[in-house]
C-alpha positions in Angstrom: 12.6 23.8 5.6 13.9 27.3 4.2 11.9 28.8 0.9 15.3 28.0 -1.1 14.6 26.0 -4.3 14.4 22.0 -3.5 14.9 19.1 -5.1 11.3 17.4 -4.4 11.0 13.2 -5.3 7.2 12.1 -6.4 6.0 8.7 -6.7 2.8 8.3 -9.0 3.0 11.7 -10.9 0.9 10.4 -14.2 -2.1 11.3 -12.7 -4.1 12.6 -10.3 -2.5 14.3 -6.9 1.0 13.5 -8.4 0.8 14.7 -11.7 -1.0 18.1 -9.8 2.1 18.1 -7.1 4.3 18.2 -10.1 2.6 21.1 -12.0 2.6 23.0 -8.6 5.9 22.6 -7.4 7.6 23.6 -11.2 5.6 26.7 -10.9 6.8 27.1 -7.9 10.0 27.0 -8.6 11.6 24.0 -7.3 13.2 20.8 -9.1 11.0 17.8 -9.8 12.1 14.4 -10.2 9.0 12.1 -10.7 8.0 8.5 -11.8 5.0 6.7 -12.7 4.3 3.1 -14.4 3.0 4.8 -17.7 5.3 5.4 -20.8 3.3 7.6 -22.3 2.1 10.0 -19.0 6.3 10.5 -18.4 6.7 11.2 -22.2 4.1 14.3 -22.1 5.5 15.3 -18.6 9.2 15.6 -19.8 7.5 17.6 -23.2 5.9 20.0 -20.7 8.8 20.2 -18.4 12.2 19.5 -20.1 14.1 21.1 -17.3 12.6 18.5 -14.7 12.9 14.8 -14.6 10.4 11.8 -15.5 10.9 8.5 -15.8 9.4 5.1 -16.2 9.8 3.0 -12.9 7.2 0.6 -11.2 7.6 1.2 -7.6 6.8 -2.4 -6.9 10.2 -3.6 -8.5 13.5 -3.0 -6.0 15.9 -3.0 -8.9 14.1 -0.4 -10.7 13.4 1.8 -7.4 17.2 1.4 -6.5 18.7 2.0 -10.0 16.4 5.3 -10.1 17.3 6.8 -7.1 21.1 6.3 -7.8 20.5 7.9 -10.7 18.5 10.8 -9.4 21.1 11.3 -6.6 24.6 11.2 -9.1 22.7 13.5 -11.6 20.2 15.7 -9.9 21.3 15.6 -6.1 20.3 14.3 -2.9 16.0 15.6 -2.5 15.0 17.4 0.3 11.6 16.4 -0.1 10.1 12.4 -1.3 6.7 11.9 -1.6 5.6 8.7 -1.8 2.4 9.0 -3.7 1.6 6.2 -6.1 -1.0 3.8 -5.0 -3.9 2.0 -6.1 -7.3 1.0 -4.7 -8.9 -2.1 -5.0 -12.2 -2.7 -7.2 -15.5 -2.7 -4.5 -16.1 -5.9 -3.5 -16.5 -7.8 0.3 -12.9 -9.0 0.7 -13.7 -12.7 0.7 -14.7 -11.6 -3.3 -11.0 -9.3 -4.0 -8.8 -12.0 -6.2 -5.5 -12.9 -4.3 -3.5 -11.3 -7.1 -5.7 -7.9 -6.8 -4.9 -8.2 -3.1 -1.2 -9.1 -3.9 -0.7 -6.3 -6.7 -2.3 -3.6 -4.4 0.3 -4.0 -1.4 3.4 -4.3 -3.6 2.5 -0.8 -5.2 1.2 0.8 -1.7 3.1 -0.9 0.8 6.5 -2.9 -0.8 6.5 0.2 -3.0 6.9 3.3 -0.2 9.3 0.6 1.5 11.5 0.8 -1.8 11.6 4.1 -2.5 12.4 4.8 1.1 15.5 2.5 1.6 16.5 3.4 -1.7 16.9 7.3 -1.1 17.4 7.2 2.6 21.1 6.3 2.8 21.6 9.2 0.5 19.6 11.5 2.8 21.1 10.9 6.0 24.8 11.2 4.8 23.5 14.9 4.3 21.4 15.0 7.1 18.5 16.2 6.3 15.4 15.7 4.4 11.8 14.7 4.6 9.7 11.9 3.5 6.0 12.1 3.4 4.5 9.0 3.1 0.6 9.3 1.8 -1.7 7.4 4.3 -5.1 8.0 4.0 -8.4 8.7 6.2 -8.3 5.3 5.8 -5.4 4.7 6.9 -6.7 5.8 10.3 -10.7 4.8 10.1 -12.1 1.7 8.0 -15.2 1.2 5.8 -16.2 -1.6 4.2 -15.5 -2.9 0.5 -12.0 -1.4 0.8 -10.5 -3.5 3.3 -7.5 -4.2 1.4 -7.0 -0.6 0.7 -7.3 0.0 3.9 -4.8 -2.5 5.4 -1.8 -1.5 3.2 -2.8 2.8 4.2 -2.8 1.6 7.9 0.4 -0.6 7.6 1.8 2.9 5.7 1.3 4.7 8.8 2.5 2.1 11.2 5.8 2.0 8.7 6.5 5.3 9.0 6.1 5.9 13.0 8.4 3.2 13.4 10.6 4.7 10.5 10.9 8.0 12.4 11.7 6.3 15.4 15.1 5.0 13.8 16.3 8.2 11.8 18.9 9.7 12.6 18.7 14.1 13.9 17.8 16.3 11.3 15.5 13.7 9.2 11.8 13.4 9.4 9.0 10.5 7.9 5.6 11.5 8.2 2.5 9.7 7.6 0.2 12.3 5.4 -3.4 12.2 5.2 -4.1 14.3 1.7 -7.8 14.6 2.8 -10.7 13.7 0.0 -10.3 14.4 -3.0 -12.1 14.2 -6.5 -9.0 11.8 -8.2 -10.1 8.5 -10.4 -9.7 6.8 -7.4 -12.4 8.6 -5.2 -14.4 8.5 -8.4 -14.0 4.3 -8.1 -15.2 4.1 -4.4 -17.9 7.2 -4.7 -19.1 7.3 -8.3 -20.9 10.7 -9.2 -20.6 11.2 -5.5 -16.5 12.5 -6.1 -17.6 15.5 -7.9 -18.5 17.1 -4.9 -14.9 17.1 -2.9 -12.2 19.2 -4.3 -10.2 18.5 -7.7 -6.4 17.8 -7.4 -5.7 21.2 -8.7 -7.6 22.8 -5.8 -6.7 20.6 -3.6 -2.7 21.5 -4.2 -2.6 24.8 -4.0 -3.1 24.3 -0.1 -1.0 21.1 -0.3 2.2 22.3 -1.7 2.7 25.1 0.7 2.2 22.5 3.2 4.3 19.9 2.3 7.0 22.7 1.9 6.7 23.7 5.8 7.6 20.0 7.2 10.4 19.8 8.8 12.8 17.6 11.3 10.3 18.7 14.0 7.7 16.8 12.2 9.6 13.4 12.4 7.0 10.9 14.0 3.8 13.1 12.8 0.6 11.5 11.2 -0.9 14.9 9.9 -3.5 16.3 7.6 -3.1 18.6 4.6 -5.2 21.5 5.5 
């Protein structure tokens, strides 16, 4: 990808690494269109930036995936860039202890949701022919450990998703499977308790993730990589 201005599509952006990818890339310079679940977190980011666009969509529901990315596409443009960011992790327990409808809710939002969000913006990418998704995986989305085996399961089926994906795009598209590396978020905080504090804060963390996720390009197609 050139350093021209972008339009860059992020999943999840109320919190943690989304709501950090959104501060970076405004200051940046580039177009942000983001969503997240809460009301209130996309009410204070379209206060903060009123040239960008935030709105309310859970990534779990088609119908709300589909009618957002139609909109994004007739009003903003076709992005160059999706990030498929929102997730959630499960609470620690064994998994013959994780509730069916924890196990349920967690791979609608991390798997059925990065399904959604990529057949919903796709079409619109390849009639222009280029443009990258960058589907957040996970370390353990590569490696397991235990009391987070259904977090685990939907980060490896992300990365299995995407290889295949990249295998069916057409020239000039790429889907890669991004590890964002460890991270002091809410959700490192739920798996590692005071142990999170000693990994990097989202807003570290981006300022060697943005560049990053700037330089993939159609020669990434296929990749599983790590932010640096």
């Amino acid at each position: 990808m050139s350093d021209t201005k972008r339009l860059i599509v992020i999943t999840g952006v109320s919190k943690g690494l989304g709501q950090a990818m959104v501060e970076e890339f405004v200051r940046m310079g580039h177009r942000v269109a983001g969503c997240a679940r809460s009301a209130s977190a996309i009410h204070e980011l379209t206060s903060s930036f009123p040239q960008h666009r935030f709105d309310v969509v859970d990534v779990a529901n088609f119908d709300q995936v589909q009618a957002w990315a139609n909109d994004i596409v007739v009003t903003c443009g076709t992005p160059d860039l999706v990030i498929n960011n929102a997730a959630i992790i499960n609470s620690d327990a064994c998994l013959w202890e994780i509730a069916p409808d924890e196990f349920a809710s967690l791979t609608a939002i991390n798997v059925n949701g990065t399904f959604f969000v990529c057949k919903a913006f796709l079409p619109a990418m390849m009639q222009a022919g280029t443009g990258v998704i960058a589907n957040f995986s996970s370390g353990w989305g590569r490696s397991t450990s235990p009391k987070v085996a259904p977090y685990c399961a939907s980060k490896w089926a992300v990365e299995g998703m995407t290889r295949a994906l990249s295998q069916e795009l057409p020239r000039g598209l790429a889907a890669v499977a991004l590890n964002p590396g460890i991270i002091n978020t809410e959700m490192l905080q739920a798996c590692f308790g005071a142990g999170a504090a000693s990994y990097p804060s989202a807003s570290e963390w981006v300022r060697t993730a943005a560049p990053f996720l700037l330089q993939l390009d159609a020669d990434d197609n296929g990749r599983s990589v790590n932010c640096p």
